[in-house]
N, C-alpha and C positions, 0 to 999 in steps of 0.2 A: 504494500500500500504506500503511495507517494505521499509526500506533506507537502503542506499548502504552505508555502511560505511566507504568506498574507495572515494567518493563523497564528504564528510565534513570531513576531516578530525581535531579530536580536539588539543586545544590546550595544552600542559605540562604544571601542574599546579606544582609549587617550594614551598617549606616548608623548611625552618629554626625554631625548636622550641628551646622552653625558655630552658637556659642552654648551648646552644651552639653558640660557640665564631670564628670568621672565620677573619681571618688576608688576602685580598688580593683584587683581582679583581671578579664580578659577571658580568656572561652576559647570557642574556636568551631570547630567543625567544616569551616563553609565560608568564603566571603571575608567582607571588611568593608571600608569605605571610611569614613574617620575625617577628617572636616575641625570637629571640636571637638575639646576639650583631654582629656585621657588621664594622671593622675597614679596609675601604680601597672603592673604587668605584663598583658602580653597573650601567650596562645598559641593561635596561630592555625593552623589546619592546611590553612586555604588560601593566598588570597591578600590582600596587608596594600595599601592602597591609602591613601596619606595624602596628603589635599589640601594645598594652599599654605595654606589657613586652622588645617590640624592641627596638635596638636601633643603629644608623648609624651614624658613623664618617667618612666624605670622599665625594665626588660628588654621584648625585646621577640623572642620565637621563631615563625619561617612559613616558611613553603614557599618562598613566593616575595615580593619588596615593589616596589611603585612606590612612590617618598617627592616630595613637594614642600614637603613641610613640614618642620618642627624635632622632631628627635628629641633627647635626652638621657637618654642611660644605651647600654644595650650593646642591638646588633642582633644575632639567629643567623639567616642565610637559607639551608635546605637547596638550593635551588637558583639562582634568580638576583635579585640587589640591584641595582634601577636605581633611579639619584641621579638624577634631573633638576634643571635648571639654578636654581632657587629653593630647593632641599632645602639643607638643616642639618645637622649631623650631630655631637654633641660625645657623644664616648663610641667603645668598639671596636666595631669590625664583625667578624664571622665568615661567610664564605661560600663556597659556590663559583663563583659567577659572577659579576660586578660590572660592571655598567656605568655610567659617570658622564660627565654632560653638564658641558660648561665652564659656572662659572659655581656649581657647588653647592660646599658650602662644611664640610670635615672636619677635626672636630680629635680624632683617638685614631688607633689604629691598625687595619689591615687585615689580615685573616688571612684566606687562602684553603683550606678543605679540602684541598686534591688538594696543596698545595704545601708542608705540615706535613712530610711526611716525605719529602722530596725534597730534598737538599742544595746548593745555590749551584754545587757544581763542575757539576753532573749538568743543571742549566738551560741552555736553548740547545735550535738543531734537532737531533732524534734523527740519531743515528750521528754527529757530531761530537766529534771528543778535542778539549777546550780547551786539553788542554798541545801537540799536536802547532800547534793554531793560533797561540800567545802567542810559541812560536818561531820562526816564520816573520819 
């Protein structure tokens, strides 16, 4: 059976390569893959793909990011920030899902969606009292 390719349509995949330098505002609907320099904000509604060669000075809002390069300024990932082990990272992060290889390198802080209104007592495996455990 053939596909209608009027039915799926795909998404524009974005390319910045090493060597080039872009001063301003990014905005895209689909991914991008950024191994050149990046001074100014990008909002991506895919996915952010930043080579070991990339690098972004400015906000930086997506979906989702693979980083091996150097970020500076603040990252928002509505669903998962993987650091691999050459990424950089000076500025906050906001996410809900994070993963970080040993070896990548953070300096700001990390704020998890899901975990903003969830209080320190209430972490831990579900159905656990921390007071009835501390007294044991």
């Amino acid at each position: 059976m053939a596909r209608n390719s009027n039915e799926n349509a795909t998404i524009e995949f974005n390319r910045i390569v090493a060597g080039t330098k872009i001063h301003g505002e990014i905005e895209t609907k689909g991914d991008i893959r950024i191994d050149g320099i990046i001074i100014g904000s990008l909002n991506i509604e895919g996915k952010l793909v930043l080579g070991s060669t990339g690098e972004i000075e400015g906000e930086i809002t997506c979906r989702n990011a693979e980083v091996m390069g150097k970020i500076e300024g603040e990252i928002k990932v509505s669903e998962l920030l993987s650091l691999k082990s050459t990424s950089s990272i000076k500025g906050d992060i906001i996410t809900n899902k994070i993963s970080i290889e040993p070896g990548a390198s953070i300096s700001g802080t990390i704020n998890m969606d899901r975990l903003q209104n969830t209080t320190l007592s209430k972490l831990g495996p579900p159905n656990v009292n921390i007071e009835q455990e501390s007294s044991k």
